[in-house]
N, CA and C atoms as an extended XYZ file, in Angstrom:
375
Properties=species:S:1:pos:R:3:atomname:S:1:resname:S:1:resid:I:1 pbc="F F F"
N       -11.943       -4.903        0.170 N   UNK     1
C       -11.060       -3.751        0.133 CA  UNK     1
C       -11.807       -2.566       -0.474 C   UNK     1
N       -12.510       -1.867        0.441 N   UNK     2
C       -13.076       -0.898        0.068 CA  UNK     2
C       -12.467        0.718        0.563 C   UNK     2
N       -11.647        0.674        0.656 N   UNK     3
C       -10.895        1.666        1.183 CA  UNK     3
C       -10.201        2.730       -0.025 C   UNK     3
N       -10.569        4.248        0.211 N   UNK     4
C       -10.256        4.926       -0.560 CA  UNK     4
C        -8.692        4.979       -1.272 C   UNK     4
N        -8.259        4.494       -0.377 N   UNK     5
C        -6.216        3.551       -0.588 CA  UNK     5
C        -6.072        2.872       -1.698 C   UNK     5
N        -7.378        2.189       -2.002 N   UNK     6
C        -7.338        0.972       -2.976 CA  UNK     6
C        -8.231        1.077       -4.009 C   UNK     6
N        -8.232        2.305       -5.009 N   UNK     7
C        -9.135        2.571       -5.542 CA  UNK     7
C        -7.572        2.969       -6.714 C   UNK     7
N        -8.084        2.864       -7.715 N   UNK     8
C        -7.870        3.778       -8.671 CA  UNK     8
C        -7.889        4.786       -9.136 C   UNK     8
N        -7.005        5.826       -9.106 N   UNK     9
C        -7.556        7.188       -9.577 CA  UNK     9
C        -6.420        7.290      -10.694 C   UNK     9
N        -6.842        9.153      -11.236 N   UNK    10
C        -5.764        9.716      -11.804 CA  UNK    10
C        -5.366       10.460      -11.185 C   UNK    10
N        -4.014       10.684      -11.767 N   UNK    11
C        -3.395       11.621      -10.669 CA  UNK    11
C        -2.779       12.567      -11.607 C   UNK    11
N        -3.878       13.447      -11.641 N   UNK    12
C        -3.258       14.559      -12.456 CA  UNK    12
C        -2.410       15.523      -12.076 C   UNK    12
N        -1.978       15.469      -10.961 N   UNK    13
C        -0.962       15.958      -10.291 CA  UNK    13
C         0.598       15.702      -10.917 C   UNK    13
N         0.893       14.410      -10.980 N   UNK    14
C         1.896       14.168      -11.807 CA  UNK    14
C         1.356       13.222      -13.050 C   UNK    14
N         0.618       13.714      -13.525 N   UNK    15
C         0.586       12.998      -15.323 CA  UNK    15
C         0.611       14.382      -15.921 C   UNK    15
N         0.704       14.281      -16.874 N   UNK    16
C         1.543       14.810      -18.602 CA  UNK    16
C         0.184       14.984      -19.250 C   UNK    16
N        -1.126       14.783      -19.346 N   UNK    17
C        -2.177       14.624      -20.259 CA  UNK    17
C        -3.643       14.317      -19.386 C   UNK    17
N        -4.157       13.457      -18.628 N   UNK    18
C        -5.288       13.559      -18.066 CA  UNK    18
C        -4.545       12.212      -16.581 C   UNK    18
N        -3.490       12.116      -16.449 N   UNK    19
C        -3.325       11.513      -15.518 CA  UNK    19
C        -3.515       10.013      -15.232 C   UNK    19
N        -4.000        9.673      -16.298 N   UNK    20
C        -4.310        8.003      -16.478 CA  UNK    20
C        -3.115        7.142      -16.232 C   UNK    20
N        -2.449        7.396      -16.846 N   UNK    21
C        -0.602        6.840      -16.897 CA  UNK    21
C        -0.360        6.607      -15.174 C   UNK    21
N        -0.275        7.436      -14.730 N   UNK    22
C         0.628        8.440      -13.647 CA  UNK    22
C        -0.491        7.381      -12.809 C   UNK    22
N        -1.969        7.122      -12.463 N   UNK    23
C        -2.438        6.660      -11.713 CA  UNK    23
C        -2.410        5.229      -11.871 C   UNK    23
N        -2.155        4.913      -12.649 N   UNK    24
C        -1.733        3.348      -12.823 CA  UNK    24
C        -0.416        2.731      -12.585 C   UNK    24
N         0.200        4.207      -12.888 N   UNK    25
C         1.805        3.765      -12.106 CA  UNK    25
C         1.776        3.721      -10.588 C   UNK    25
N         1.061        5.094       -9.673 N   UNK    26
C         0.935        4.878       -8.427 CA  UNK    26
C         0.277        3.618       -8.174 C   UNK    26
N        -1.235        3.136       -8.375 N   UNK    27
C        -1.802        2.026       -8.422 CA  UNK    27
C        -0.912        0.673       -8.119 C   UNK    27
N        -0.221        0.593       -9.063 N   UNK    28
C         0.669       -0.466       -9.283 CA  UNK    28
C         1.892       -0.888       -8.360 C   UNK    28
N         2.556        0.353       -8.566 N   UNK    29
C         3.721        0.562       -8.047 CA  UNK    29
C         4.845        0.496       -9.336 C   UNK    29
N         4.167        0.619      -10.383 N   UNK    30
C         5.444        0.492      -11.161 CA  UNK    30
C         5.923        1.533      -11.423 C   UNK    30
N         7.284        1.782      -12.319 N   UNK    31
C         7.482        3.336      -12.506 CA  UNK    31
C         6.657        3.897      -14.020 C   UNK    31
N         6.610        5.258      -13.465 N   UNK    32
C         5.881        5.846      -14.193 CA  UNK    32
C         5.947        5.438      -15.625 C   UNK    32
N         7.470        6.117      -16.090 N   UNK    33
C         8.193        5.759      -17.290 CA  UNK    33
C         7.621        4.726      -18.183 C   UNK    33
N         7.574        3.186      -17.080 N   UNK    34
C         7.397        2.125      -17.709 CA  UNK    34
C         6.079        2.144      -18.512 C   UNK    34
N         4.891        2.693      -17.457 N   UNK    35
C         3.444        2.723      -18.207 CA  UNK    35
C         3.201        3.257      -19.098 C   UNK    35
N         4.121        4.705      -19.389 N   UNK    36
C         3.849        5.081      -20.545 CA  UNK    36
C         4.163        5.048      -21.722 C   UNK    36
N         5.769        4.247      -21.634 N   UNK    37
C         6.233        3.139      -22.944 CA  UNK    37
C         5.219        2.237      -23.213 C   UNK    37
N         4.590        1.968      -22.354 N   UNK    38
C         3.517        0.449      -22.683 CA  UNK    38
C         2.153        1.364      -22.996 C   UNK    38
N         1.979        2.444      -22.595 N   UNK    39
C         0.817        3.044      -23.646 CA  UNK    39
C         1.042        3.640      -25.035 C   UNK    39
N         2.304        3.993      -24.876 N   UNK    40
C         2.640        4.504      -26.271 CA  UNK    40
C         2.801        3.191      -27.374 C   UNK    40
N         3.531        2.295      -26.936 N   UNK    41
C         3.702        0.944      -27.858 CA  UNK    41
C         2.321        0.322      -28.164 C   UNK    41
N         1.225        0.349      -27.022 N   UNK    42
C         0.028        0.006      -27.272 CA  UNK    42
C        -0.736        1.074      -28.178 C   UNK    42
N        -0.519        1.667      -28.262 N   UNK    43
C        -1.370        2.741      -29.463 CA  UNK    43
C        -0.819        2.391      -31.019 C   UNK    43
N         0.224        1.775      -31.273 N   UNK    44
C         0.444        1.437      -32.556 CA  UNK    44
C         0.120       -0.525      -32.839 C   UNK    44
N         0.196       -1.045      -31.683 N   UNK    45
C         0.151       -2.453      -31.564 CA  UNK    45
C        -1.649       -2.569      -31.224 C   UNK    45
N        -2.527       -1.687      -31.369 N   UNK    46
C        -3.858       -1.772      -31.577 CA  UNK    46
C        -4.350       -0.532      -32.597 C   UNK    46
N        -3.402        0.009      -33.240 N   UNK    47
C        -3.731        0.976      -34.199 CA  UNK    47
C        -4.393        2.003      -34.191 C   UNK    47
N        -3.925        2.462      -32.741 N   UNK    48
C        -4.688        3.850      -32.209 CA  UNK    48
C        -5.947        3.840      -31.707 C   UNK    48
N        -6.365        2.476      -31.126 N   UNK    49
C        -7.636        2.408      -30.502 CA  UNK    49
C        -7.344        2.964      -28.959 C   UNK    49
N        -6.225        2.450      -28.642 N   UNK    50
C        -5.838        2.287      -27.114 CA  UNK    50
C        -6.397        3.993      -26.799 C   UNK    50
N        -6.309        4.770      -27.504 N   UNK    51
C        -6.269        6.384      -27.465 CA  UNK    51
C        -7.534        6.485      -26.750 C   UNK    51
N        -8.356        6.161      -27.623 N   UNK    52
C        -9.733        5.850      -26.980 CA  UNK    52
C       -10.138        5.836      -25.759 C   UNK    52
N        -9.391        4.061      -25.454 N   UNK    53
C        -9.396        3.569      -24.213 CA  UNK    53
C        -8.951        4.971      -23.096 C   UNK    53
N        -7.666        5.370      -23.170 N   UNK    54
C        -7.231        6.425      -22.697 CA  UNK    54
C        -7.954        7.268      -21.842 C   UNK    54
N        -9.194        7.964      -23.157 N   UNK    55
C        -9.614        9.367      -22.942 CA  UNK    55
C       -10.798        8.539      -22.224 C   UNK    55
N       -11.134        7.329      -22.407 N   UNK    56
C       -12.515        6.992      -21.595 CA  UNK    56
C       -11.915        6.643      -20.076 C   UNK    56
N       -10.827        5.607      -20.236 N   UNK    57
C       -10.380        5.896      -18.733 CA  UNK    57
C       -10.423        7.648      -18.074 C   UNK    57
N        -9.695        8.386      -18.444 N   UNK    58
C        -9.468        9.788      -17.984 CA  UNK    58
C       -11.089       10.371      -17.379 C   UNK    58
N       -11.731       10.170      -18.106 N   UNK    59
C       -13.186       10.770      -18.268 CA  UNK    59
C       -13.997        9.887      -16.764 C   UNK    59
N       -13.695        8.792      -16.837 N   UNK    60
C       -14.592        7.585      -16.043 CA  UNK    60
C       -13.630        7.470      -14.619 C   UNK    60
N       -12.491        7.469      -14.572 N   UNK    61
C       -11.497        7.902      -12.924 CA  UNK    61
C       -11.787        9.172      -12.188 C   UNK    61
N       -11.255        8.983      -11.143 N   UNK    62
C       -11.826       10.032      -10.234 CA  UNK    62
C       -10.346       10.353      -10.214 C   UNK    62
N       -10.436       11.992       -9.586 N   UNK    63
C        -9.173       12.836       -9.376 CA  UNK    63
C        -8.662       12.089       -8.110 C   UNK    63
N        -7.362       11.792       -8.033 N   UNK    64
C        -6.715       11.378       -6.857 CA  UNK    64
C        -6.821       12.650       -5.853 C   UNK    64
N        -7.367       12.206       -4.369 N   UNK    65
C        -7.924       13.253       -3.317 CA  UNK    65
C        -6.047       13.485       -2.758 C   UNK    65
N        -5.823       15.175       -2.580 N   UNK    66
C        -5.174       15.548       -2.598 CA  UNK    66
C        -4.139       15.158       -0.951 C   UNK    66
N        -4.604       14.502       -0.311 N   UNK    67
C        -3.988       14.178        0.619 CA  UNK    67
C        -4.766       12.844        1.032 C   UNK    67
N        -4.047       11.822        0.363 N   UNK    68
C        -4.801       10.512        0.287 CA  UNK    68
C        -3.532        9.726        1.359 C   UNK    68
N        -2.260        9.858        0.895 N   UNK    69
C        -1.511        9.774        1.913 CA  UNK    69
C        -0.494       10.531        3.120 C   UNK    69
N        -0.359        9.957        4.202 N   UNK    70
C         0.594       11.109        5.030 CA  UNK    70
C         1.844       10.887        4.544 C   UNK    70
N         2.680        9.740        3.798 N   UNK    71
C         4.128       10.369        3.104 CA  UNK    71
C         3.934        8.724        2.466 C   UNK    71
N         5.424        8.842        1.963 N   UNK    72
C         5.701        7.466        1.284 CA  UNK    72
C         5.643        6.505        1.709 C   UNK    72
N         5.887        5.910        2.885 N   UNK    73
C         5.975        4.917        3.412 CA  UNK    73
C         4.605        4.169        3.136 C   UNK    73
N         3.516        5.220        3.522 N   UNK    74
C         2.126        4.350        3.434 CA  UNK    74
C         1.831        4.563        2.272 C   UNK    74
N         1.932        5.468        1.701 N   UNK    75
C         1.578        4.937       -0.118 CA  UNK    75
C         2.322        3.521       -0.557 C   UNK    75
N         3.705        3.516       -0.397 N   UNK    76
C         4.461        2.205       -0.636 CA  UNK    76
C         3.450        0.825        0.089 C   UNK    76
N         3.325        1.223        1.235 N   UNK    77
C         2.073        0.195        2.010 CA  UNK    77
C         0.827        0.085        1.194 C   UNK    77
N         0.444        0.419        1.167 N   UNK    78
C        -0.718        0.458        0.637 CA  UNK    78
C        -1.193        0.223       -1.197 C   UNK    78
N         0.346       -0.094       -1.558 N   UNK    79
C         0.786       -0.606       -3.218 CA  UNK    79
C         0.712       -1.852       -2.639 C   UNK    79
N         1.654       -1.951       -2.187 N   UNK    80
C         1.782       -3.766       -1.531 CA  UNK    80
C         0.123       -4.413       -1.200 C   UNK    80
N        -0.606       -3.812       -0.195 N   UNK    81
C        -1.953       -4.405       -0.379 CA  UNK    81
C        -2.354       -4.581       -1.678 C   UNK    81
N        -2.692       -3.627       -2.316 N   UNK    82
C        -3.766       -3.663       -3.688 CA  UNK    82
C        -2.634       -4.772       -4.500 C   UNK    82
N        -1.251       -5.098       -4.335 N   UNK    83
C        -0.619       -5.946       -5.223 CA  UNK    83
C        -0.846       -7.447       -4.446 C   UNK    83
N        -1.051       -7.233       -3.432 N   UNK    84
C        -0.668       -9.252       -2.746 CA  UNK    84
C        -1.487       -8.652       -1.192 C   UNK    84
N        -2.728       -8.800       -0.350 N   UNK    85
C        -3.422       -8.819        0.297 CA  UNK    85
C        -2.682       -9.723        1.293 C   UNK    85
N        -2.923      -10.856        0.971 N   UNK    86
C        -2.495      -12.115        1.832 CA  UNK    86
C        -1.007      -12.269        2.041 C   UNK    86
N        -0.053      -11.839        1.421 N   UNK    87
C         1.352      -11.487        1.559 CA  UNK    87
C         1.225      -10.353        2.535 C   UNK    87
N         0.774       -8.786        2.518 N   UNK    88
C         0.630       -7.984        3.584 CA  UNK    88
C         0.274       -8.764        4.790 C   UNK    88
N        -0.819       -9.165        4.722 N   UNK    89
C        -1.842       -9.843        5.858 CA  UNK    89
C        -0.734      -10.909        6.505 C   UNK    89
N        -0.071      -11.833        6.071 N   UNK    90
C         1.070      -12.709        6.607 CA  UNK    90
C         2.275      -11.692        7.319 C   UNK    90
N         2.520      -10.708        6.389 N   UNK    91
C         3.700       -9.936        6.762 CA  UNK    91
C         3.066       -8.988        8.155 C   UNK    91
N         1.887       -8.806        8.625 N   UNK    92
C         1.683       -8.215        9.425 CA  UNK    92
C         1.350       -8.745       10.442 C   UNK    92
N         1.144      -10.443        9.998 N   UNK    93
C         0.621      -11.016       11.536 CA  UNK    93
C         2.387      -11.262       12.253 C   UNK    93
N         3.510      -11.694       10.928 N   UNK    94
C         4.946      -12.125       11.676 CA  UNK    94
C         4.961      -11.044       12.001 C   UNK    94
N         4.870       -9.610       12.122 N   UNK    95
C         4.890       -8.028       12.638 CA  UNK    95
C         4.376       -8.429       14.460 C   UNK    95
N         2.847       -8.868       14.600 N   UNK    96
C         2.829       -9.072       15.617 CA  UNK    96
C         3.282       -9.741       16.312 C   UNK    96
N         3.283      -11.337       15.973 N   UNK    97
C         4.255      -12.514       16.099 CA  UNK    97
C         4.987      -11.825       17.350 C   UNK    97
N         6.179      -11.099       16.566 N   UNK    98
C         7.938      -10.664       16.398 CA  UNK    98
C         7.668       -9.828       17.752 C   UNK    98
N         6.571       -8.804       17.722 N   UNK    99
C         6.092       -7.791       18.816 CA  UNK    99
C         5.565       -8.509       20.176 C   UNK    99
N         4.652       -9.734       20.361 N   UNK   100
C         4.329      -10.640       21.191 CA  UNK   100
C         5.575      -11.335       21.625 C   UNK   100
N         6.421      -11.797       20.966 N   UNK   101
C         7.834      -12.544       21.634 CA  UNK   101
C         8.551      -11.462       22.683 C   UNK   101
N         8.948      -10.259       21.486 N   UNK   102
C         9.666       -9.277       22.349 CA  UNK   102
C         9.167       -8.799       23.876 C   UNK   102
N         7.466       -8.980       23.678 N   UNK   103
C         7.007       -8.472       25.065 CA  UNK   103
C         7.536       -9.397       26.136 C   UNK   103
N         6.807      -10.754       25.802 N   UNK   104
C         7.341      -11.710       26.653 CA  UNK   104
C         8.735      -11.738       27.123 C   UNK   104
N         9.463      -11.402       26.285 N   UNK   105
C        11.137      -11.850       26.692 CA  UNK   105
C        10.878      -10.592       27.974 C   UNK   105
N        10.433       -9.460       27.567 N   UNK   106
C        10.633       -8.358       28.332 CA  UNK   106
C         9.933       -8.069       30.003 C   UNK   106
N         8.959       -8.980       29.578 N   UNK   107
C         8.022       -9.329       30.933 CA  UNK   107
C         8.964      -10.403       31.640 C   UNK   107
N         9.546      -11.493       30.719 N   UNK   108
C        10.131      -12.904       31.666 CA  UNK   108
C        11.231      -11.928       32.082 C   UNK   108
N        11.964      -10.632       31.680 N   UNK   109
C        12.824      -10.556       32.158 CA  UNK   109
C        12.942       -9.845       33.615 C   UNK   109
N        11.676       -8.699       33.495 N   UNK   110
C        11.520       -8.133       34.863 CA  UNK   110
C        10.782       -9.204       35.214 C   UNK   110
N        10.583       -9.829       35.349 N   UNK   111
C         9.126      -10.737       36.573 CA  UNK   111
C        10.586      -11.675       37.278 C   UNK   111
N        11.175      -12.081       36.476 N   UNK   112
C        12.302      -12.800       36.508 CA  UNK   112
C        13.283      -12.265       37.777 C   UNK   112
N        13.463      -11.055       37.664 N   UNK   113
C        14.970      -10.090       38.042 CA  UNK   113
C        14.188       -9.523       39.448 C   UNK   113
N        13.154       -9.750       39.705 N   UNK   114
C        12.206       -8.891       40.766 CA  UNK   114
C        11.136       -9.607       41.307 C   UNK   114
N        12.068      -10.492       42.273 N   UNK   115
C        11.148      -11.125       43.074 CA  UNK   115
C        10.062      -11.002       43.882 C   UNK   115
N         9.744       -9.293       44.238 N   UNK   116
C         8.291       -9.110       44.513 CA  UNK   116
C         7.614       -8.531       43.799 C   UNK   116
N         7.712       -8.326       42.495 N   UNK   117
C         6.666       -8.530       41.673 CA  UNK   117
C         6.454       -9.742       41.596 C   UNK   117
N         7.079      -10.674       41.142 N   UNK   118
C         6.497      -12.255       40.703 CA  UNK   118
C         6.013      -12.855       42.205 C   UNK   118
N         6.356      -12.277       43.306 N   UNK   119
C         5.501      -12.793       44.149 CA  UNK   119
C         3.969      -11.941       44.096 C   UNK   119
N         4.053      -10.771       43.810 N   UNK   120
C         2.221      -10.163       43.762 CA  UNK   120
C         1.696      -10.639       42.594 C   UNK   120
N         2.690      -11.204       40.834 N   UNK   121
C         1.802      -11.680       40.347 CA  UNK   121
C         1.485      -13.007       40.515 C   UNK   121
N         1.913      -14.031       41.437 N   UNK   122
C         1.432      -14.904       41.849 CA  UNK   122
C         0.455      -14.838       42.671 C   UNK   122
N         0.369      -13.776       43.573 N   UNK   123
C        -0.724      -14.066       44.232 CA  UNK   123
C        -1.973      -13.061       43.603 C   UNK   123
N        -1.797      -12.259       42.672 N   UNK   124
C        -2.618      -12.274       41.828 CA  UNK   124
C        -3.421      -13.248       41.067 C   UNK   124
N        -2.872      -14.224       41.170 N   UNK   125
C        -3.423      -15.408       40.411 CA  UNK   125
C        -4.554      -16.195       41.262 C   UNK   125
């Protein structure tokens, strides 16, 4: 997964301070809110080291590229990869699956209903 989708950034676009928070919430998919209760609680439950951590994340992430997605849907997509690969990857083969049945029903139904087609694709054969 080398795809600019699946990278980590900040997104100083919507963060409050250098965007670290805000890109780990997109990253994730969690809500924003939540990450930054859990950075704030972590700055007293490591005694203000986490701060650190913080400003070196901020410093060491890249700016989230300003049109990384075309709307929500594929940002939401593209959380789901970086969270479960092989869950996407399953959910997209029953996608084709579901799309391969429908054709068929749709082919058995004209080949079916139109007896000279199914006679040229027989003698196509």
């Amino acid at each position: 997964m080398n795809s600019p989708r699946t990278k980590l950034y900040r997104d100083k676009h919507n963060g409050k301070i250098m965007g670290v928070c805000s890109g780990i919430a997109e990253y994730t998919g969690i809500d924003t809110i939540w990450i930054r209760l859990a950075a704030v609680a972590s700055i007293f439950m490591t005694s203000g080291s986490s701060i650190l951590f913080y400003f070196l994340l901020g410093l060491v992430l890249n700016k989230k590229p300003p049109h990384l997605y075309r709307d929500t849907a594929e940002e939401k997509y593209w959380q789901r990869v970086r969270q479960s690969p092989q869950r996407t990857a399953r959910e997209i083969r029953a996608n084709f699956r579901d799309i391969d049945r429908r054709l068929a029903s749709v082919e058995a139904h004209y080949v079916s209903s139109n007896p000279r087609l199914t006679a040229e694709i027989e003698r196509l054969r």
